[in-house]
FIMILUM-279102 format. One record per residue (C-alpha): x, y, z; residue in three letters. Coordinates in steps of 0.1 Angstrom, whole numbers, padded with zeros to 4 digits, always signed. Layout:
BEGIN
XYZALA...
//
This chain:
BEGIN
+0299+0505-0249UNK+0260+0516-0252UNK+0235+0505-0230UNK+0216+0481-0249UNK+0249+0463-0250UNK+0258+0462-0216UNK+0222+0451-0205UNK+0227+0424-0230UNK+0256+0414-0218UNK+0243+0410-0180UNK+0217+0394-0193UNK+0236+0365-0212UNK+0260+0365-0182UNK+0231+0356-0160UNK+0216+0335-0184UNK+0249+0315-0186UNK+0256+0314-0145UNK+0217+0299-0140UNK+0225+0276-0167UNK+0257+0259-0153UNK+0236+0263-0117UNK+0213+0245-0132UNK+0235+0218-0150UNK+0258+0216-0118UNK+0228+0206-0096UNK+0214+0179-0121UNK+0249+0163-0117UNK+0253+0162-0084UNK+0217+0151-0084UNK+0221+0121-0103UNK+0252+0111-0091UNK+0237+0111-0057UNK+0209+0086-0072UNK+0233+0063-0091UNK+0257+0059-0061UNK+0225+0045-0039UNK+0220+0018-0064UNK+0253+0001-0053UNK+0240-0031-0031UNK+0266-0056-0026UNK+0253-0077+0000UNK+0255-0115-0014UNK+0226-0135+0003UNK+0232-0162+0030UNK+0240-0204+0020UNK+0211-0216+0019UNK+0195-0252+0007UNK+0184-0248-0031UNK+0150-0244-0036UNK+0131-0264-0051UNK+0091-0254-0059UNK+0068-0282-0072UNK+0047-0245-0085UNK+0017-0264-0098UNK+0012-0277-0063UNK+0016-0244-0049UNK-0004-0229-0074UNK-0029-0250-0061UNK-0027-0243-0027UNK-0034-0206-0034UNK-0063-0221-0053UNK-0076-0237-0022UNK-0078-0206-0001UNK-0091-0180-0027UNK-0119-0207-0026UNK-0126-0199+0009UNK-0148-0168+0011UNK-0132-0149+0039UNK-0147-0115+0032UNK-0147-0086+0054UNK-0177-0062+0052UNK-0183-0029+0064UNK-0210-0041+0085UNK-0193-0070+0106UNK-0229-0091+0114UNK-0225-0098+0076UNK-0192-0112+0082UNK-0186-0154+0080UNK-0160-0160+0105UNK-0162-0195+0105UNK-0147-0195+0069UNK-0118-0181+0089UNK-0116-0207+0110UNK-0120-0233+0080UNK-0090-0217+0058UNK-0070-0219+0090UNK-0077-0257+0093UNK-0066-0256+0055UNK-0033-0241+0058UNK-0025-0270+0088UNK-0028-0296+0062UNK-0010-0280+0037UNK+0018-0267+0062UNK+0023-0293+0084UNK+0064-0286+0090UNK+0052-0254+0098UNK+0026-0264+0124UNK+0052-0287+0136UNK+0080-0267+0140UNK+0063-0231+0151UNK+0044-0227+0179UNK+0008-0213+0166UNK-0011-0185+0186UNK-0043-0171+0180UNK-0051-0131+0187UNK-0084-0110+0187UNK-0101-0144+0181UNK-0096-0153+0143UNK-0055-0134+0134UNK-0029-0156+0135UNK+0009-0159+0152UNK+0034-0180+0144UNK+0069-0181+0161UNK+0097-0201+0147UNK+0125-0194+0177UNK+0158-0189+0169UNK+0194-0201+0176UNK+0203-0165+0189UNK+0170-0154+0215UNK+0191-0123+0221UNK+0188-0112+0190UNK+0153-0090+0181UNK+0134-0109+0155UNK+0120-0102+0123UNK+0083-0101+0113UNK+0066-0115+0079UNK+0028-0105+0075UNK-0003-0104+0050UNK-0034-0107+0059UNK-0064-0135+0055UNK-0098-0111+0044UNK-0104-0102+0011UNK-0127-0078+0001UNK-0166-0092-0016UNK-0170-0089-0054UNK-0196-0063-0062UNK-0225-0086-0077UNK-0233-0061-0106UNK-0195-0068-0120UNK-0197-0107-0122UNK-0206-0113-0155UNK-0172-0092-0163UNK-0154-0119-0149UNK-0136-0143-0173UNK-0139-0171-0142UNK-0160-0160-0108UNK-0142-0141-0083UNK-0140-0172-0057UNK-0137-0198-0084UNK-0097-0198-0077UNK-0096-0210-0114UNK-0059-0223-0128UNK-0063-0213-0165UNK-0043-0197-0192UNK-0012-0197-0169UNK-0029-0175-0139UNK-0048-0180-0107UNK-0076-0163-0106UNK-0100-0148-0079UNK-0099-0123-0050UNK-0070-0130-0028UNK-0047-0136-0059UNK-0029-0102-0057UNK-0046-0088-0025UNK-0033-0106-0008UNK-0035-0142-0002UNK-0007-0147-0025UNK+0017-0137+0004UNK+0002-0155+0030UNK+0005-0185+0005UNK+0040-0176-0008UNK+0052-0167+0027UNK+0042-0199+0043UNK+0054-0217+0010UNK+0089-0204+0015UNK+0089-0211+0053UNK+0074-0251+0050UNK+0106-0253+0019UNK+0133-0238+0045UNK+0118-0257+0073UNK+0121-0294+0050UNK+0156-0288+0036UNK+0168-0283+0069UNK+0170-0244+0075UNK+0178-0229+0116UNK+0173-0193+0118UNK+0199-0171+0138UNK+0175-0146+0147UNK+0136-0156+0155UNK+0113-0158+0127UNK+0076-0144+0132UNK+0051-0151+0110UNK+0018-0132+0118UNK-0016-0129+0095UNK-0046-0101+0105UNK-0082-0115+0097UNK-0100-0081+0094UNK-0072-0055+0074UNK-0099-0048+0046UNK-0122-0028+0072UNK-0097-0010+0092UNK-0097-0037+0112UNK-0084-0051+0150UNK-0065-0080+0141UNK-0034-0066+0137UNK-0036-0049+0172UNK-0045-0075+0187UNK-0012-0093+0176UNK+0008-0066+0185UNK-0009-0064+0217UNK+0006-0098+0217UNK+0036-0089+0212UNK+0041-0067+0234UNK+0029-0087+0260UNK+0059-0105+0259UNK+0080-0076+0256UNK+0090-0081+0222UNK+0108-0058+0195UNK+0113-0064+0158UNK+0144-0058+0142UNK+0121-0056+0111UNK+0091-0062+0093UNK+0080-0068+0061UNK+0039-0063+0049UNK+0018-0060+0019UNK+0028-0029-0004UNK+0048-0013-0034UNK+0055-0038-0063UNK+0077-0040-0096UNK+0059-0017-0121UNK+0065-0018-0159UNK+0066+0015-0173UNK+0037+0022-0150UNK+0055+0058-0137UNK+0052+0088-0159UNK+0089+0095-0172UNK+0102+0064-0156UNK+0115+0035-0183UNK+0124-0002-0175UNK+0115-0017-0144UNK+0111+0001-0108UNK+0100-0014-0074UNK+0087+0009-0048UNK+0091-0002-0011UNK+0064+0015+0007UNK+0084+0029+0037UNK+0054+0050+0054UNK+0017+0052+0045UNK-0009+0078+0038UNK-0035+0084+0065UNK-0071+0074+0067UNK-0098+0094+0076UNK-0136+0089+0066UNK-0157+0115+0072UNK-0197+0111+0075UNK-0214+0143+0064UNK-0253+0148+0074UNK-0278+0175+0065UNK-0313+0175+0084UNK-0339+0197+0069UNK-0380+0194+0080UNK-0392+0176+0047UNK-0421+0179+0031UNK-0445+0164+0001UNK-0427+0171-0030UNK-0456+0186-0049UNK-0447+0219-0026UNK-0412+0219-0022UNK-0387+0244-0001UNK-0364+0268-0019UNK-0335+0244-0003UNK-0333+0207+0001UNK-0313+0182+0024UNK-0305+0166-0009UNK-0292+0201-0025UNK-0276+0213+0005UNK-0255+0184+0006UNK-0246+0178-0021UNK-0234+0216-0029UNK-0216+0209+0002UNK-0201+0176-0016UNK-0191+0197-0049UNK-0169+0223-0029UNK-0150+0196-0014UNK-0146+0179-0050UNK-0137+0212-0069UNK-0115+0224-0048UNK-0088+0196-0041UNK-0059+0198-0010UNK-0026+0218-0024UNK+0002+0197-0036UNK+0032+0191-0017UNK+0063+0175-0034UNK+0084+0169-0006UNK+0072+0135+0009UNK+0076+0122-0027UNK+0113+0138-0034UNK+0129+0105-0022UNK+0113+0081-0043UNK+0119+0100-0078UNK+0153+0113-0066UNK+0162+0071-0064UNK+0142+0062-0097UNK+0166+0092-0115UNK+0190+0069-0128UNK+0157+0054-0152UNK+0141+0091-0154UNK+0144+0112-0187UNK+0175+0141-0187UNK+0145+0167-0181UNK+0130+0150-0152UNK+0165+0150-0139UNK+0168+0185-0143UNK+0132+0195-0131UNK+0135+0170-0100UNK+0171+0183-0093UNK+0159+0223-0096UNK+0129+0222-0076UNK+0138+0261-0067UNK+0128+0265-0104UNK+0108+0236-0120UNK+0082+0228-0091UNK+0054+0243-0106UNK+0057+0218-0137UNK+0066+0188-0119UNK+0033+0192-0096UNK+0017+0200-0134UNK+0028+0168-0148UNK+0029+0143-0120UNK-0008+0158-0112UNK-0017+0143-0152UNK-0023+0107-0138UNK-0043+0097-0109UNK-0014+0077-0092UNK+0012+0098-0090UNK-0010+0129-0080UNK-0025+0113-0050UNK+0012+0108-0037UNK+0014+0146-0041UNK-0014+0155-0019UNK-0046+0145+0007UNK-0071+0130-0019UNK-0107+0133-0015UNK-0124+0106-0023UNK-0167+0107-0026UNK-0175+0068-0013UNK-0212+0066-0001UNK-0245+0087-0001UNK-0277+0087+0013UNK-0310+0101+0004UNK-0347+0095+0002UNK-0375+0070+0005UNK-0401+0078-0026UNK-0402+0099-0049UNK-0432+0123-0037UNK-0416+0127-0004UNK-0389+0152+0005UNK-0362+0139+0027UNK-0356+0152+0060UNK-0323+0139+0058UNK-0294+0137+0037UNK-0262+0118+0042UNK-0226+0110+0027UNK-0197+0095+0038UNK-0163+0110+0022UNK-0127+0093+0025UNK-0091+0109+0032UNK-0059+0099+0024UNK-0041+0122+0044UNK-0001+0130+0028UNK+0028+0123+0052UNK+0033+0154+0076UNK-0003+0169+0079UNK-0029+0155+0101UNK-0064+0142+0108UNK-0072+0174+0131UNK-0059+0198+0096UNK-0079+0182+0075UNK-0110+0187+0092UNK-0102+0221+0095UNK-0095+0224+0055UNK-0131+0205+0055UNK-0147+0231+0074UNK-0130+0259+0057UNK-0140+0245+0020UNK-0179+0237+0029UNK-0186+0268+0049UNK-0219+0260+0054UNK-0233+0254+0090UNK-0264+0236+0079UNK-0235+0210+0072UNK-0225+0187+0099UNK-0193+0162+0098UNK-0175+0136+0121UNK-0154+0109+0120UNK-0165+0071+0111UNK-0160+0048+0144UNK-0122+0035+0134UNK-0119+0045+0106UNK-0094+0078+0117UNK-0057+0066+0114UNK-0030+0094+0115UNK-0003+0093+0088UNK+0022+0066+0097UNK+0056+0071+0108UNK+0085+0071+0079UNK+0112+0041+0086UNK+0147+0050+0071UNK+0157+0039+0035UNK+0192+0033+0042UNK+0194+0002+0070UNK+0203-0028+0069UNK+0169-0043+0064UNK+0158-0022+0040UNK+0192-0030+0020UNK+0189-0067+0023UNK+0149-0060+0007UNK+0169-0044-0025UNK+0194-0067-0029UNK+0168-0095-0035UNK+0146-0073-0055UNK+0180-0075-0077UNK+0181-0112-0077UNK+0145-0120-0085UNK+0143-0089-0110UNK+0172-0078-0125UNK+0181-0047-0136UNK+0153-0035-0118UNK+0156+0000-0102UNK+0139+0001-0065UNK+0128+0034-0046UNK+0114+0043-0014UNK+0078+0053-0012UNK+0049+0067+0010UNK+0020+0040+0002UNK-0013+0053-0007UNK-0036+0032+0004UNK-0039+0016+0046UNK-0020-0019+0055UNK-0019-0036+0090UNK+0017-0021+0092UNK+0011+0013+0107UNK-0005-0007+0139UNK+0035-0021+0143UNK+0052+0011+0151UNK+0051+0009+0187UNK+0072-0019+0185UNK+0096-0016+0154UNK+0113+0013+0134UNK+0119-0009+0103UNK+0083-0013+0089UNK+0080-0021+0053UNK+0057-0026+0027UNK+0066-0046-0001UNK+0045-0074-0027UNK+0073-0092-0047UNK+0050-0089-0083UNK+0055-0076-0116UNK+0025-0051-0127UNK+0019-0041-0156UNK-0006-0013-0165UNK-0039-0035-0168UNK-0027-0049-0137UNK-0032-0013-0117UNK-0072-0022-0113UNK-0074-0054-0104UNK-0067-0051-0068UNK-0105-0044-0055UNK-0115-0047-0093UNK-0128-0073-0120UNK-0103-0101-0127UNK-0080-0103-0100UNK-0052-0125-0108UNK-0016-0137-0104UNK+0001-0155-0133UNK+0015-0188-0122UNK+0052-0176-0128UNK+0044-0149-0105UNK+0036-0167-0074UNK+0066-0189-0080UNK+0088-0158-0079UNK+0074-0140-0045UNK+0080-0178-0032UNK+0118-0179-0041UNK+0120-0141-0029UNK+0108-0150+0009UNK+0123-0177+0006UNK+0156-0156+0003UNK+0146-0130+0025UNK+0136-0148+0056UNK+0173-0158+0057UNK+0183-0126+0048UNK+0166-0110+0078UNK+0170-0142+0098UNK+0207-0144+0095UNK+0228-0127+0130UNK
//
């Protein structure tokens, strides 16, 4: 046997052995996903449900109408609006009001405690939040009704609120009043609680935890804005897919100033405030943080069962294929910031006429920071990337939140979320996820494990900008879904 042959034996041989290594993990891989899709867990008796969804629709209306914005600077804030919605939501709750006993925390957030048949048991927590954010005023003639118009047309509501996220509040207290009137006794207690400031980082939710820790209370579980149902809306993913946000991304905004002795503009230095900065601004743009798969790995590990054969075998080979998974998940804006800590150019400032040279130049930059680094690394990547001392940096009052701890993906609680995703959208395949963006969640840790993040909606792709964007809506049908879904899953979670 020559040389040439033997080599090319060994090499085949090889070749063969990675393949079947290959193959063998890909199998194992899937059959791994498929068998975590098995939720048998039939949902408790309840009274049928019965949703008068025009009148509900309405209600929704009502409070988009109410202008409860949060702004960055709080003087511009209305809080008596707050106070008006509130009055709102006791006339069109009443069993509610009557039957829970109503707290308010850090002056305009809301608690609601419905007590149960068991007190030894923990309870469970349902939450949104009241705020919304404004509507920039150079985008309203893009609207197809005004953003607090809380139009019913064309089978949607529209306005801000209407996916972020009054639509739970409404749907949530909708499903409550309905379990309340047909008779419904939780096992466990039932806590409802709303934040009035989430939109700015706010201190609602503290305060309510503060609350709740007063009176040495710990959730079993809890439930909060988050992942939805997407429609072919994940690269490589067919059909259906919900994502339950179990963790979130942490939030860091950095203010970046330059001060420089400025000048007449008619004899101007070699260096400006305006051109050190924004060099400074450039470097952190062009040179994004590295990509790190393995926060992700759970969430497209459950969606394989929907995922092509070659994602399969690229998600199932890391070892081998990382390089062009980072590649193509780093293609669309979504899936690449849940590979790494985006950097996000929000707000600069600069000058006061134009023949005058600034003595000072300013920016303000955000961070979402990815699940297992931190606000003090970051910096430190910051100050690494700019390398320029003339560039100062520090932290925005509040607005420096840690990454959030990651609740498990196999409880009960998280189960009992799956198996109604099932019910309410069949066929759908559900995942874990580490959110992107902040929620009043992460301020719940201290006193529950089980924090998750879930919006009971089906999005489609021209859906993905309307949160924050020009014509927020949520289509009739829609609302009258996430009602029937809390109205399962508070006797889900209620149940002993």
């Amino acid at each position: 046997m020559t040389t040439a042959l033997t080599i090319t034996i060994v090499i085949v041989a090889v070749l063969l052995f990675l393949l079947a290594f290959i193959l063998v993990r890909t199998m194992i891989y899937a059959s791994q996903a498929a068998a975590s899709l098995s939720v048998d867990l039939p949902a408790p008796e309840t009274p049928k449900l019965e949703i008068d969804i025009m009148e509900a629709a309405k209600h929704l209306s009502e409070v988009v109408q109410v202008k409860t914005i949060s702004h960055e600077d709080p003087a511009e804030d209305n809080k008596e609006l707050f106070t008006l919605m509130q009055k709102e939501l006791e006339i069109l709750y009443p069993r509610v009001h009557q039957t829970m006993h109503k707290e308010l925390a850090g002056g305009f957030s809301l608690i609601y405690t419905w007590v149960g048949k068991n007190p030894e048991l923990d309870p469970v927590l349902f939450t949104s939040h009241q705020d919304v954010v404004p509507a920039d005023p150079d985008s309203l003639d893009q609207w197809t009704h005004p953003p607090f118009s809380g139009e019913i047309a064309d089978g949607f509501i529209w306005g801000r609120g209407t996916l972020d996220i009054k639509s739970q509040l409404i749907a949530i207290f909708e499903a409550a009043e309905k379990l309340i009137a047909n008779g419904y006794q939780p096992e466990r207690t039932v806590i409802l609680a709303f934040g009035h400031d989430e939109e700015v980082v706010g201190k609602g939710a503290e305060a309510i935890v503060a609350n709740l820790q007063e009176k040495g209370i710990h959730l079993a579980a809890l439930i909060d804005e988050g992942g939805t149902v997407l429609d072919n809306c994940l690269p490589g993913i067919k059909g259906l897919a919900a994502t339950i946000g179990v963790a979130e991304k942490g939030f860091l905004s950095l203010k970046f100033k330059v001060e420089k002795e400025g000048g007449h503009s008619s004899t101007p230095d070699r260096e400006s405030a305006i051109g050190i900065l924004s060099r400074a601004l450039v470097r952190l743009e062009s040179n994004p943080f590295p990509a790190d798969i393995a926060s992700s790995r759970p969430m497209f590990q459950a969606l394989a069962p929907a995922s092509s054969v070659w994602m399969q075998v690229a998600f199932a080979n890391l070892w081998l294929f990382k390089g062009l998974v980072i590649n193509r998940l780093s293609k669309t804006v979504e899936t690449d910031a849940a590979l790494r800590t985006t950097t996000a150019l929000t707000i600069i400032h600069s000058g006061v006429k134009d023949n005058i040279l600034p003595g000072k130049a300013e920016a303000v930059v955000n961070f979402r920071i990815l699940s297992g680094s931190t606000i003090a690394e970051t910096c430190e990547r910051v100050r690494r990337v700019i390398n320029d001392e003339k560039v100062h940096f520090e932290p925005i009052s509040h607005s420096a939140k840690e990454p959030s701890p990651v609740s498990p993906s196999n409880s009960a609680s998280y189960m009992q979320i799956v198996a109604a995703i099932g019910d309410f959208f069949p066929g759908t395949i559900v995942a874990p996820e580490i959110g992107l963006g902040g929620t009043d969640a992460r301020n719940y840790y201290p006193i529950c494990e089980q924090v998750y993040r879930f919006t009971p909606v089906l999005t489609q792709k021209e859906d993905l900008n309307r949160v924050h964007g020009i014509n927020e809506r949520l289509s009739i049908d829609g609302l009258h879904t996430m009602i029937g879904f809390f109205y399962e899953l508070i006797a889900r979670w209620s149940a002993e």
